[in-house]
Backbone as JSON Lines, residues from 0, in Angstrom:
{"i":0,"aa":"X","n":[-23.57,-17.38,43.51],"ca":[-24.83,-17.52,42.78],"c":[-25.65,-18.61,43.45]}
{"i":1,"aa":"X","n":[-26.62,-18.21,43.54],"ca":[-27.59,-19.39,44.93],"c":[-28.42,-20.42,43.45]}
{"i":2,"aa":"X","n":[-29.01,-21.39,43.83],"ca":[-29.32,-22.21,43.31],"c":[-31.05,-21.45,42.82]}
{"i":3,"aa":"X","n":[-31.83,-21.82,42.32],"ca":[-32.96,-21.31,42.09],"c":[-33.48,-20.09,41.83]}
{"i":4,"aa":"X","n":[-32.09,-19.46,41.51],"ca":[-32.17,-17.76,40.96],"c":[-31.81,-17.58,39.76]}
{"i":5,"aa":"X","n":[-32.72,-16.41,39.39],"ca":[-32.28,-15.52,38.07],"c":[-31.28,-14.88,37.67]}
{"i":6,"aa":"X","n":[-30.55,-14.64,37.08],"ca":[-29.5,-13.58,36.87],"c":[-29.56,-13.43,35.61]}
{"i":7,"aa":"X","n":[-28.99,-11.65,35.27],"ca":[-28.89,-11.01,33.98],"c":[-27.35,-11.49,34.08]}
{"i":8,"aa":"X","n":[-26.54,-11.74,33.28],"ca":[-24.94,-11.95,33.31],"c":[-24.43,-11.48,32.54]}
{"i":9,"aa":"X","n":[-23.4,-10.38,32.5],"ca":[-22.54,-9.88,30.91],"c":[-21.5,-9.44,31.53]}
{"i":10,"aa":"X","n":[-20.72,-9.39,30.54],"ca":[-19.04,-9.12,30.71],"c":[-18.73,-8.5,29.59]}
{"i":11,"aa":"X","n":[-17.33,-7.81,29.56],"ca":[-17.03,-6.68,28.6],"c":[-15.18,-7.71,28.18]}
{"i":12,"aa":"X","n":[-14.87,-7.37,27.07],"ca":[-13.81,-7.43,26.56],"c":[-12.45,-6.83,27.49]}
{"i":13,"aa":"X","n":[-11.29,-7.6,27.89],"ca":[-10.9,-6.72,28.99],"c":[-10.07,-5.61,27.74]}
{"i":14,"aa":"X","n":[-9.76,-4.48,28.38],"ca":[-9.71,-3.12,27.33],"c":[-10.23,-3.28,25.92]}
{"i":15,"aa":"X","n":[-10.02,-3.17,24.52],"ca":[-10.35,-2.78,23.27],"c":[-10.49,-3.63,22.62]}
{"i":16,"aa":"X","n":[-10.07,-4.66,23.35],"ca":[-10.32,-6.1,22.09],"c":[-11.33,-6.74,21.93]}
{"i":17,"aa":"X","n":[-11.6,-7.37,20.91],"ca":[-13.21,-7.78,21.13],"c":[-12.84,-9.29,21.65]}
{"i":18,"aa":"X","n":[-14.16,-10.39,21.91],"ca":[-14.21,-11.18,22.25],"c":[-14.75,-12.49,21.38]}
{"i":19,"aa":"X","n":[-15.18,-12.14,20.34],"ca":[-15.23,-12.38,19.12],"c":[-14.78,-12.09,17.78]}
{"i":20,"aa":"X","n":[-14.06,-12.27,17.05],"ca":[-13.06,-11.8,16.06],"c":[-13.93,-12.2,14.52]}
{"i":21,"aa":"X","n":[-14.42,-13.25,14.68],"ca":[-14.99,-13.82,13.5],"c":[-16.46,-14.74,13.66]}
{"i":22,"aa":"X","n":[-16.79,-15.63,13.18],"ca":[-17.74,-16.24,13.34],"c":[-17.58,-17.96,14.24]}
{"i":23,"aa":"X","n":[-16.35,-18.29,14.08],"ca":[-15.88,-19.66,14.74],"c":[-15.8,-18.99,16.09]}
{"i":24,"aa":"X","n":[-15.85,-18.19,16.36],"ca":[-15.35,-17.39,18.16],"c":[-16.83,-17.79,18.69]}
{"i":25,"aa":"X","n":[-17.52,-17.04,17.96],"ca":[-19.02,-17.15,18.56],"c":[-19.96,-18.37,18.54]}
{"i":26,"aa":"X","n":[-19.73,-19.58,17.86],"ca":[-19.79,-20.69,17.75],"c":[-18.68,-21.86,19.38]}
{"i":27,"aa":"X","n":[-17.69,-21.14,18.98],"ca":[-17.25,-21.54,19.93],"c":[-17.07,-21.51,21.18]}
{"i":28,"aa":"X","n":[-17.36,-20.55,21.49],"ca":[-18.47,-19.91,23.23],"c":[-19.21,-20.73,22.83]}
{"i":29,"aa":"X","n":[-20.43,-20.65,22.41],"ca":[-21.91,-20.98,22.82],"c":[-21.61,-22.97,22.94]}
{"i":30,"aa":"X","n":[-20.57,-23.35,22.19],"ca":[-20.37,-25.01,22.31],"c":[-19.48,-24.96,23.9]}
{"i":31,"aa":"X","n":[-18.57,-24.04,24.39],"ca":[-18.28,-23.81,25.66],"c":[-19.31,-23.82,26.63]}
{"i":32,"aa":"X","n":[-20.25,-22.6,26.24],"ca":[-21.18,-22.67,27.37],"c":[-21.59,-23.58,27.69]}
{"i":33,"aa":"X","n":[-22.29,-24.79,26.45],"ca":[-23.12,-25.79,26.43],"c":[-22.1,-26.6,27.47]}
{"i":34,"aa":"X","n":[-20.69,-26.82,26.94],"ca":[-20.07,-27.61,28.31],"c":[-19.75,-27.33,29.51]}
{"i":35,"aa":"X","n":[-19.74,-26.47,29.91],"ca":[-19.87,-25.96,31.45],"c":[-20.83,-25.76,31.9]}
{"i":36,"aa":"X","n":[-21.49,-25.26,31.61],"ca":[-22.79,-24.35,31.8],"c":[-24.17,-24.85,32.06]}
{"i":37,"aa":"X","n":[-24.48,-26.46,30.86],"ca":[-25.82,-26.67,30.92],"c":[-26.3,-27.82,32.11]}
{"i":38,"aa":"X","n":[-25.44,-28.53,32.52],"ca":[-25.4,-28.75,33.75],"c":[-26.06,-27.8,35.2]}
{"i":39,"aa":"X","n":[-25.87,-26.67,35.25],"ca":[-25.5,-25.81,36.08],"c":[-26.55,-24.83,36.09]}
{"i":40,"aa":"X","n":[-27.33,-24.49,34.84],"ca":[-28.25,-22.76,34.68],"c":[-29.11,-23.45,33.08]}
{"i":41,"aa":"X","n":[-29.82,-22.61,33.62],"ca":[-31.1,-22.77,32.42],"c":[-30.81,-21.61,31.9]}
{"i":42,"aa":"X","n":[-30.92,-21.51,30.21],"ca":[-30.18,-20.39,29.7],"c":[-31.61,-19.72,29.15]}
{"i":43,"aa":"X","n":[-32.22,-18.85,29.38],"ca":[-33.31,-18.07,29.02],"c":[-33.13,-17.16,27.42]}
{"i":44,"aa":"X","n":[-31.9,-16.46,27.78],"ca":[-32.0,-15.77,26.89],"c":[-30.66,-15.38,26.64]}
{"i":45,"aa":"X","n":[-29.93,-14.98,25.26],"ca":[-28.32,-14.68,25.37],"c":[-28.07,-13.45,24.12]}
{"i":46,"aa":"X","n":[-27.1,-12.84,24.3],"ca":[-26.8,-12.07,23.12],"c":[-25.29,-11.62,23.15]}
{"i":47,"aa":"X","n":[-24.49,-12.0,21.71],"ca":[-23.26,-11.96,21.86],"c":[-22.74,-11.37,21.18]}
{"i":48,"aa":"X","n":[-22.19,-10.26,21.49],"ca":[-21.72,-9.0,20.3],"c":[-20.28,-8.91,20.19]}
{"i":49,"aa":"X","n":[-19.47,-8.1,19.68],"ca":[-17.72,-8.47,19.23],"c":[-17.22,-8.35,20.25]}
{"i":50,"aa":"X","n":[-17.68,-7.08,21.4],"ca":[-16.79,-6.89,22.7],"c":[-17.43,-7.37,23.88]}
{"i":51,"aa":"X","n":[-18.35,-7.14,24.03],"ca":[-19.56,-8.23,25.15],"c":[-20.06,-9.41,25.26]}
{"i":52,"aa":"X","n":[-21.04,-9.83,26.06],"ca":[-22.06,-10.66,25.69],"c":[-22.92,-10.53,27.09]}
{"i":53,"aa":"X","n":[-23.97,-10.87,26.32],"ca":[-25.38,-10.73,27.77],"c":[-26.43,-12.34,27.72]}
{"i":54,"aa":"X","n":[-26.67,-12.64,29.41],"ca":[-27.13,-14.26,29.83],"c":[-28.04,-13.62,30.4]}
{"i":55,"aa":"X","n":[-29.34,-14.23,30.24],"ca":[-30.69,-14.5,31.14],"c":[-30.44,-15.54,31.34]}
{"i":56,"aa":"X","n":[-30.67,-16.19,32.49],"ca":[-30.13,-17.37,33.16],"c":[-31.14,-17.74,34.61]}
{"i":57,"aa":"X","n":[-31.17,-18.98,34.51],"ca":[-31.87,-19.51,36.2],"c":[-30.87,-20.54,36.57]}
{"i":58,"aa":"X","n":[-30.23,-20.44,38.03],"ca":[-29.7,-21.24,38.68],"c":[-30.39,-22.42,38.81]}
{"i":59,"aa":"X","n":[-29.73,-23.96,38.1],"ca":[-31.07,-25.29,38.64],"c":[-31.1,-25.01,40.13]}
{"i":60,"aa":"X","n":[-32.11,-25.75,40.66],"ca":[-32.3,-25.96,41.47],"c":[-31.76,-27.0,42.74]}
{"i":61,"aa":"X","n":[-30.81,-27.14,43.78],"ca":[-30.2,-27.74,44.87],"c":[-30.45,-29.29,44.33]}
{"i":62,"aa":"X","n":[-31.4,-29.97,43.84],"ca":[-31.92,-31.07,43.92],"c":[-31.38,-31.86,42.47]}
{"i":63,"aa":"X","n":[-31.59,-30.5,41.45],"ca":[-30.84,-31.19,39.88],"c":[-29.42,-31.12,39.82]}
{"i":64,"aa":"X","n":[-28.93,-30.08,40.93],"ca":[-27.28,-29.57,40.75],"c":[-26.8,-30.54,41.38]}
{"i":65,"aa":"X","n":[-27.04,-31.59,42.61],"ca":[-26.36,-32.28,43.77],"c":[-26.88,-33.39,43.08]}
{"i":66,"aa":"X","n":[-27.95,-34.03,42.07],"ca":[-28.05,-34.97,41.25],"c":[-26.53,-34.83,40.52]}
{"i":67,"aa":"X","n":[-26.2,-33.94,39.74],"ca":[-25.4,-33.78,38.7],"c":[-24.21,-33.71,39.0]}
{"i":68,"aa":"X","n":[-23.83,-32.94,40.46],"ca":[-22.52,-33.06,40.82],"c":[-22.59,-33.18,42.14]}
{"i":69,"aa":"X","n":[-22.33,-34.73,42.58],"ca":[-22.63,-34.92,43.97],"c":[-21.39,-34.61,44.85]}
{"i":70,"aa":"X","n":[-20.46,-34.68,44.33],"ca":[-19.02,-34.44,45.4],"c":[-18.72,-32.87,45.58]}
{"i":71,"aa":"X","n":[-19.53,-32.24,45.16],"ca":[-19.33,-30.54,45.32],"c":[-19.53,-30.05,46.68]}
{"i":72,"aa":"X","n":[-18.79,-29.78,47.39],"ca":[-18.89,-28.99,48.7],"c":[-19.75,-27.92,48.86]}
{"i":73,"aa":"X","n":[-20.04,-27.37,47.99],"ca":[-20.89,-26.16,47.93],"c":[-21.53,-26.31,46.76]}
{"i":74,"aa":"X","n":[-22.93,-25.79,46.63],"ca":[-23.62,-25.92,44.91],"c":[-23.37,-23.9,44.58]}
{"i":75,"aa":"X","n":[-23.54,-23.35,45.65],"ca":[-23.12,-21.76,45.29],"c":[-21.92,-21.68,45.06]}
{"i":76,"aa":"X","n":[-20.59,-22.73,45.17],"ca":[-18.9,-22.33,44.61],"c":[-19.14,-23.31,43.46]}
{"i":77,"aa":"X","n":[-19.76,-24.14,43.29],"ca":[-20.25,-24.98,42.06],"c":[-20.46,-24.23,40.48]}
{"i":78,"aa":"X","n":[-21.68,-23.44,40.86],"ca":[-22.0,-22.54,40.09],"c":[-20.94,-21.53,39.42]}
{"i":79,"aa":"X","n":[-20.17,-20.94,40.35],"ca":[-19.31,-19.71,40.3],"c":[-18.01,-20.79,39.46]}
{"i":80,"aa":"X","n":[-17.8,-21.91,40.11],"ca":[-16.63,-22.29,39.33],"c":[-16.85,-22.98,37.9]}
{"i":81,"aa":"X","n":[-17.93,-23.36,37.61],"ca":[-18.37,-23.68,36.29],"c":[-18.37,-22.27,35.43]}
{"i":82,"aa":"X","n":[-18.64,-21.21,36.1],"ca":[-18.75,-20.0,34.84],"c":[-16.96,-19.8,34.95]}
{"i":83,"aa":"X","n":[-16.11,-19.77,35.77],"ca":[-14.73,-19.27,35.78],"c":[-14.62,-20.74,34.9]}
{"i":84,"aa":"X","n":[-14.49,-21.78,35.07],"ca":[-13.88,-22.85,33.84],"c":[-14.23,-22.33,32.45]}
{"i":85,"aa":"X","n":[-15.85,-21.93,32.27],"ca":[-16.21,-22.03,31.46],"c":[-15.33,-20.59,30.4]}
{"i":86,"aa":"X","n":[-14.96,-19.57,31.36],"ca":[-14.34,-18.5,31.09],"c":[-13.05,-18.72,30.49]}
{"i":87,"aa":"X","n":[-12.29,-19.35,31.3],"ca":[-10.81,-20.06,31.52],"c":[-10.95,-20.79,29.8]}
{"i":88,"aa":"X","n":[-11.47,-21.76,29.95],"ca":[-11.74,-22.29,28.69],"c":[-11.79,-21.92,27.5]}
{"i":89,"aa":"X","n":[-12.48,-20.8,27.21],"ca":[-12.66,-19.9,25.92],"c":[-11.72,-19.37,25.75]}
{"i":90,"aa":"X","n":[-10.77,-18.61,26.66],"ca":[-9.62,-17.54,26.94],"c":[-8.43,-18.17,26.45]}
{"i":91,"aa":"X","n":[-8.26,-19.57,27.0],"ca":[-6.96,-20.01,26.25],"c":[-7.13,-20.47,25.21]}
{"i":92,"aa":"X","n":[-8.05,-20.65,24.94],"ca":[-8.86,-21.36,23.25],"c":[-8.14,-20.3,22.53]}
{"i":93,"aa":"X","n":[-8.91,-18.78,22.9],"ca":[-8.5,-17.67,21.74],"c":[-7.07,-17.48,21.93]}
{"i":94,"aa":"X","n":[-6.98,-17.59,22.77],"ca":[-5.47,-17.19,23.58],"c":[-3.92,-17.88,21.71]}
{"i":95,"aa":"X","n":[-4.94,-19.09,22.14],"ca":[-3.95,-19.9,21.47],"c":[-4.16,-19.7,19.71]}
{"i":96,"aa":"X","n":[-5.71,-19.39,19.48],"ca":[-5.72,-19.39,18.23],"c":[-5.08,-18.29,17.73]}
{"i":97,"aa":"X","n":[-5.08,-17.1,18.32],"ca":[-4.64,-15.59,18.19],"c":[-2.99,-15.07,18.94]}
{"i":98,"aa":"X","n":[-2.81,-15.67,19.4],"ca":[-1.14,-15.73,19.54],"c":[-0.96,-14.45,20.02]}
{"i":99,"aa":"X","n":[-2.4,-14.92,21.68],"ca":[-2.28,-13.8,22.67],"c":[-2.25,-14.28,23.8]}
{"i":100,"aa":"X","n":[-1.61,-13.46,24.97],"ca":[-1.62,-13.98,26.55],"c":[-2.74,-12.81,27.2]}
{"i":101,"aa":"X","n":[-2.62,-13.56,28.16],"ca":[-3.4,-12.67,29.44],"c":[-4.72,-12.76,29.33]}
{"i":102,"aa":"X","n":[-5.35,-12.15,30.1],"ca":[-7.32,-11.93,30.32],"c":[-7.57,-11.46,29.06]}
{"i":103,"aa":"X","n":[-9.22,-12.21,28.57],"ca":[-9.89,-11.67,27.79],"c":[-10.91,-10.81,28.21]}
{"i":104,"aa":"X","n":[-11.31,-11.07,29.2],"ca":[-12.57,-10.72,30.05],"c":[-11.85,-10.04,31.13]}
{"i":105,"aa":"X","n":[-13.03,-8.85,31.01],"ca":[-12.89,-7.75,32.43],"c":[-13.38,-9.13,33.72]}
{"i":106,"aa":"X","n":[-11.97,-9.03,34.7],"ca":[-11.73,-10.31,35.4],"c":[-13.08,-10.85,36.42]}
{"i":107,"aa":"X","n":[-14.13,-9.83,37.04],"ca":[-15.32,-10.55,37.41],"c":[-16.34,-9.86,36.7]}
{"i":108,"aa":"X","n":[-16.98,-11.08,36.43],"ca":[-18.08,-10.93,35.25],"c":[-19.3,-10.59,36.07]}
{"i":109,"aa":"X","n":[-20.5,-9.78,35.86],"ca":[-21.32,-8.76,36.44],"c":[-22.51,-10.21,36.34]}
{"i":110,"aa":"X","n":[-23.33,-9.7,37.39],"ca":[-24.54,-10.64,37.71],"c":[-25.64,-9.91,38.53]}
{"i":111,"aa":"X","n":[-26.77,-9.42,37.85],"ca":[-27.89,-9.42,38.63],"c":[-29.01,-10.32,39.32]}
{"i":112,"aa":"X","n":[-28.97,-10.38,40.58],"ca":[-30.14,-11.07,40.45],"c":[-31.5,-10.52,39.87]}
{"i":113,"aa":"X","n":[-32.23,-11.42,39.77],"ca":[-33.78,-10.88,39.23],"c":[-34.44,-11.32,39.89]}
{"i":114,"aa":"X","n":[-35.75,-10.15,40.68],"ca":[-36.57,-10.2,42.02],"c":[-37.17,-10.27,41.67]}
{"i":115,"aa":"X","n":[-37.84,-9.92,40.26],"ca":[-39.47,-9.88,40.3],"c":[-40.31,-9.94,38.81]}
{"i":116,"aa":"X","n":[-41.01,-10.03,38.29],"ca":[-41.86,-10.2,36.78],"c":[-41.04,-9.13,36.17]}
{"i":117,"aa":"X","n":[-41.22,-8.0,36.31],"ca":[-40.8,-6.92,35.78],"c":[-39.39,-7.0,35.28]}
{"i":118,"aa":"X","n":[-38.53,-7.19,36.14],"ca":[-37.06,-7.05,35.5],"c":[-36.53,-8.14,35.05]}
{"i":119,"aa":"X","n":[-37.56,-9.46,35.15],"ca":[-36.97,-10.91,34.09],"c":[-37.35,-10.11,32.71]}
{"i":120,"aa":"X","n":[-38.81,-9.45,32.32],"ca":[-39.01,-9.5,31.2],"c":[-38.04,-8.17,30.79]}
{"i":121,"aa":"X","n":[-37.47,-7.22,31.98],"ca":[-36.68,-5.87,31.75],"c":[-35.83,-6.47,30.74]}
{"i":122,"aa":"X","n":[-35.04,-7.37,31.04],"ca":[-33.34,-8.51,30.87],"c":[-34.0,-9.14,29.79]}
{"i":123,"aa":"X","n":[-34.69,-9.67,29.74],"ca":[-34.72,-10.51,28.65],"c":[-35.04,-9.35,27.15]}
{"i":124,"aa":"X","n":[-35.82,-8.45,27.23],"ca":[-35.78,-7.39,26.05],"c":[-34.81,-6.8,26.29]}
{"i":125,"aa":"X","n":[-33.95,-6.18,27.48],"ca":[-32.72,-5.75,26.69],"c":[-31.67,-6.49,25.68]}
{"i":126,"aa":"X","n":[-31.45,-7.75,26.53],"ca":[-30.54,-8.62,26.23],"c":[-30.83,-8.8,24.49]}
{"i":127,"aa":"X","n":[-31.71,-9.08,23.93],"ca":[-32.05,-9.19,22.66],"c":[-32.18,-7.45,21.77]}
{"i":128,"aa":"X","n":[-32.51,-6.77,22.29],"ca":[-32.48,-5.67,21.91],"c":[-31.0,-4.8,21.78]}
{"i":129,"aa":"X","n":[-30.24,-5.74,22.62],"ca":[-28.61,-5.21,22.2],"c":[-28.0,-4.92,21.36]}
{"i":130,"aa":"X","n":[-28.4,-5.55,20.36],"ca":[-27.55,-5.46,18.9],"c":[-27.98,-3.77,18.45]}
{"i":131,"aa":"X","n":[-29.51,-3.89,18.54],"ca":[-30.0,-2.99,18.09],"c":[-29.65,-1.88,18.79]}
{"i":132,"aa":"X","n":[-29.29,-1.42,20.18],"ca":[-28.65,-0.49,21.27],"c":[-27.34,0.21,20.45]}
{"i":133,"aa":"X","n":[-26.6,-0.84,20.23],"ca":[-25.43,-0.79,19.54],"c":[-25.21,-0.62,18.19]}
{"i":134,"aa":"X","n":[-26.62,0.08,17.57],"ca":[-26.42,0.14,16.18],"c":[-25.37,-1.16,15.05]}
{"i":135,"aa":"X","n":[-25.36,-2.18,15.43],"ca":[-24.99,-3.07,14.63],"c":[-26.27,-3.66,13.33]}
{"i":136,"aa":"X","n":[-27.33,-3.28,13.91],"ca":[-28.49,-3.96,13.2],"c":[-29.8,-3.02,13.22]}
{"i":137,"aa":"X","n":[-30.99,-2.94,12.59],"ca":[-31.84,-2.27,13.15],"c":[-33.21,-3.34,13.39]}
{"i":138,"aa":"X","n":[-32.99,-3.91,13.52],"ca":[-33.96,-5.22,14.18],"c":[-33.18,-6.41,14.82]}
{"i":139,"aa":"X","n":[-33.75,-6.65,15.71],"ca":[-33.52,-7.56,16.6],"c":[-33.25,-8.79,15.66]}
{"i":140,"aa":"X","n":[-34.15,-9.38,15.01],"ca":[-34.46,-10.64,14.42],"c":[-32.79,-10.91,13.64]}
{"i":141,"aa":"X","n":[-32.27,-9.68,12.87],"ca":[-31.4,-9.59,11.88],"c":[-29.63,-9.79,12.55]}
{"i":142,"aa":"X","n":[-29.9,-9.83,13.91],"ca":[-28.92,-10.31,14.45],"c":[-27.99,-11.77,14.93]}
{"i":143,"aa":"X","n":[-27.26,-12.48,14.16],"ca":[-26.9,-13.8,14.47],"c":[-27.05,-14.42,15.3]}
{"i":144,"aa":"X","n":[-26.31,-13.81,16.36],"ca":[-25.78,-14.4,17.72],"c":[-26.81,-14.12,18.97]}
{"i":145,"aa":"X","n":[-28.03,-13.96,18.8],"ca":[-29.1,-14.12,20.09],"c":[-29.74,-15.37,20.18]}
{"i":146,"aa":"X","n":[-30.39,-15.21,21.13],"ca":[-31.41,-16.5,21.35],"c":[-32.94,-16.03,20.88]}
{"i":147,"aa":"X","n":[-32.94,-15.07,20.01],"ca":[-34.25,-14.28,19.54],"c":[-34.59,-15.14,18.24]}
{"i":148,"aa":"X","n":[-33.49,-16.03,17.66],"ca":[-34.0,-17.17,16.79],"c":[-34.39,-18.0,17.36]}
{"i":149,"aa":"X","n":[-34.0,-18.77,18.22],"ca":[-34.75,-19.96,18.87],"c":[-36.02,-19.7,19.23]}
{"i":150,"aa":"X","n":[-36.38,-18.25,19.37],"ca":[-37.99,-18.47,19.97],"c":[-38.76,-18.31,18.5]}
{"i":151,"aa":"X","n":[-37.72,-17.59,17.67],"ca":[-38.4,-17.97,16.37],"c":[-39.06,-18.65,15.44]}
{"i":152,"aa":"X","n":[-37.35,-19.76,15.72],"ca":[-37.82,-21.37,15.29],"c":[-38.11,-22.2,16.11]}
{"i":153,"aa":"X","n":[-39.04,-22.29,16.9],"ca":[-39.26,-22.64,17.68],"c":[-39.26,-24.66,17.57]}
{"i":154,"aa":"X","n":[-39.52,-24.99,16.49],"ca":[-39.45,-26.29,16.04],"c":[-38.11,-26.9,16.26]}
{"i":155,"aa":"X","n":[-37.56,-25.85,15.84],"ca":[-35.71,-26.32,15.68],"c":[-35.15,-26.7,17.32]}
{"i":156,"aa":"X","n":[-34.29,-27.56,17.39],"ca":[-33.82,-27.87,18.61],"c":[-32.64,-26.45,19.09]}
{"i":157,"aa":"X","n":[-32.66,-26.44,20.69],"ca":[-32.07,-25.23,21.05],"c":[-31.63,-25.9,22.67]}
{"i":158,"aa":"X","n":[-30.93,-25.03,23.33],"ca":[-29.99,-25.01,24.51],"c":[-30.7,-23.83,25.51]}
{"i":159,"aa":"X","n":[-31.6,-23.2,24.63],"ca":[-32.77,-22.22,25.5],"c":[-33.3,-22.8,26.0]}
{"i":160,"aa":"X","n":[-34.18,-22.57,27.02],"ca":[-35.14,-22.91,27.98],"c":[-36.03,-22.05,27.61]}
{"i":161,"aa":"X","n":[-36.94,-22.47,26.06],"ca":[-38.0,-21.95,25.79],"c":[-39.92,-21.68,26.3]}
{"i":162,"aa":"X","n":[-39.73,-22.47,27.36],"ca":[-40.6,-22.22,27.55],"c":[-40.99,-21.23,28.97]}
{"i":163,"aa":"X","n":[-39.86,-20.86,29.98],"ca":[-40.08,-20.2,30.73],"c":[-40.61,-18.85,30.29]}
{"i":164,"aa":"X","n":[-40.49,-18.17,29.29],"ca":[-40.92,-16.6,29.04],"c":[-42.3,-16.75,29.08]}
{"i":165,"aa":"X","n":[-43.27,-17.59,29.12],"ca":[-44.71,-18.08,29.57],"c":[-45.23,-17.35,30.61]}
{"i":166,"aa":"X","n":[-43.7,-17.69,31.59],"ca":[-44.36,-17.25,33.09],"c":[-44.33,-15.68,32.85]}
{"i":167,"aa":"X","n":[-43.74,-14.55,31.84],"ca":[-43.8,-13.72,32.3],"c":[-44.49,-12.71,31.25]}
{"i":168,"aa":"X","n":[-44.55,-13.58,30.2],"ca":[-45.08,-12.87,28.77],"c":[-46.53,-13.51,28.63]}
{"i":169,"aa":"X","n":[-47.84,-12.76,27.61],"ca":[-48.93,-13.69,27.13],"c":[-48.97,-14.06,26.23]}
{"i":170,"aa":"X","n":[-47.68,-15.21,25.97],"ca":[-47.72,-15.72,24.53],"c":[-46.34,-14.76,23.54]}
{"i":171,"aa":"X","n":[-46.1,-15.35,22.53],"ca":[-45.06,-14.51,21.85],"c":[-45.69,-13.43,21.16]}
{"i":172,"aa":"X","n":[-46.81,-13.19,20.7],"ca":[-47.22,-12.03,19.95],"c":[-47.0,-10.96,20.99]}
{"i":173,"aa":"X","n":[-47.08,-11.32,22.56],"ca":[-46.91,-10.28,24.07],"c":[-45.81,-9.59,23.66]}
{"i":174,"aa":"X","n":[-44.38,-10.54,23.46],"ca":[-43.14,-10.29,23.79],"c":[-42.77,-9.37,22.2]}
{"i":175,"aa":"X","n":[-43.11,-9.38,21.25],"ca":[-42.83,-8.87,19.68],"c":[-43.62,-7.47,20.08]}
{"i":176,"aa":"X","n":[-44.43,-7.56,20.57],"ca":[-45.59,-6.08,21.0],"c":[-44.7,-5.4,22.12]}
{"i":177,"aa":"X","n":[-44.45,-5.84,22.73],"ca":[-43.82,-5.29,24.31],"c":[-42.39,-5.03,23.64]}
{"i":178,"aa":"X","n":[-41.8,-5.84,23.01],"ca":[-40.05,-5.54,22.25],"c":[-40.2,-4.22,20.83]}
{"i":179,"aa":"X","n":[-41.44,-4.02,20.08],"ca":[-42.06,-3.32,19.5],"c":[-41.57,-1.67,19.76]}
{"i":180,"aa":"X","n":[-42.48,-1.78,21.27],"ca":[-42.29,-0.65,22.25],"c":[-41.05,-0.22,22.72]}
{"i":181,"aa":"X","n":[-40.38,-0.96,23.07],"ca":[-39.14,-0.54,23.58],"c":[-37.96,-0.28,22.54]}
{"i":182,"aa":"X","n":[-38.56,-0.97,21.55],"ca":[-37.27,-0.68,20.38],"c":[-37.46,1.0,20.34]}
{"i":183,"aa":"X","n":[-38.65,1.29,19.67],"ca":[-38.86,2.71,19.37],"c":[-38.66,3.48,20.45]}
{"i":184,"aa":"X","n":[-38.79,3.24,21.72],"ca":[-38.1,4.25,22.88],"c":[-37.04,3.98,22.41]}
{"i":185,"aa":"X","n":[-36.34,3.2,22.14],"ca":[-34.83,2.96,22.43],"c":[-33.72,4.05,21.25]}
{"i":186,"aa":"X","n":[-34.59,4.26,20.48],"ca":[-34.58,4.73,18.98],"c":[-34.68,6.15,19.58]}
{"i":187,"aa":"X","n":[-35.86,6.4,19.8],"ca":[-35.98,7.96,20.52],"c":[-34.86,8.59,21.65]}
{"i":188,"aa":"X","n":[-34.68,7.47,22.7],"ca":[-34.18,7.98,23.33],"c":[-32.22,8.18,22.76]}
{"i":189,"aa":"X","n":[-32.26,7.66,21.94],"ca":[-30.63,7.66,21.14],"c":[-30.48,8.78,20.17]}
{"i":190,"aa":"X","n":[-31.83,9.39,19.56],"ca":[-32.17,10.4,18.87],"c":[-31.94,11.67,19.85]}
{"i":191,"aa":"X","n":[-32.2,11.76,21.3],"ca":[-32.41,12.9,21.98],"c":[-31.07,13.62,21.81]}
């Protein structure tokens, strides 16, 4: 993962189990992420469902990462080994609370980069629109575990990096109009 890039990030449950069991699971990732993680990536956007979860994410930049961790040989094995701790971490957490061994996570976790306006704002409405994909919910808003509250409450303190969707949206009434649209394709196209 290069320093100053985008990535969509999600991972699947490894076979049938979910990755969240209850509500302390999902609490307890997102206080994981915060320790590995916020060092390392600006978190745009997230959504965390029982067997998945999906990251809009920006790599900091060479200059905040080698501030933050100066003895790192590499800031691209930097990156990669902060998400495997951060992985490692959660896994024996559940591991231990649930009186299970082995991988939780399908063993490499998927990463797009993002090239261009279009597919930051692609990732960032899917990623929130997940719940709703997955018939768990039929609005976005009504879902716990996204970062679609923080842009909500926007007052309230958050671990988002609220203000980047600026660069790609006009304002939040853009992104509720543009998420609007795609819900109801999304609806249609699940109807076909």
């Amino acid at each position: 993962m290069e320093p100053s890039q985008s990535y969509h990030i999600y991972n699947h449950a490894n076979g049938s189990e979910n990755v969240f069991r209850e509500e302390e699971n999902y609490r307890f990732f997102l206080q994981q992420y915060a320790k590995y993680l916020d060092g390392v990536v600006d978190t745009y956007a997230y959504c965390l469902m029982p067997n998945h979860f999906h990251l809009l994410v920006g790599v900091k930049d060479r200059t905040s990462l080698a501030l933050t961790f100066p003895k790192f040989e590499t800031l691209e094995k930097l990156v990669s080994k902060q998400f495997s701790n951060f992985f490692s971490s959660y896994t024996q957490s559940f591991n231990k609370v649930y009186d299970r061994r082995g991988s939780l996570f399908i063993k490499n976790f998927k990463r797009i980069p993002i090239r261009d306006e279009r597919q930051w704002q692609e990732a960032f409405l899917y990623i929130h629109l997940n719940p709703v994909k997955h018939g768990f919910v039929e609005n976005q808003c009504d879902w716990k575990w996204s970062s679609w509250h923080a842009y909500q409450q926007i007052g309230k303190p958050s671990n988002v990096n609220r203000a980047c969707y600026l660069n790609f949206f006009d304002g939040w009434d853009h992104v509720k109009h543009v998420m609007e649209m795609k819900k109801e394709w999304l609806i249609n196209k699940q109807l076909e």
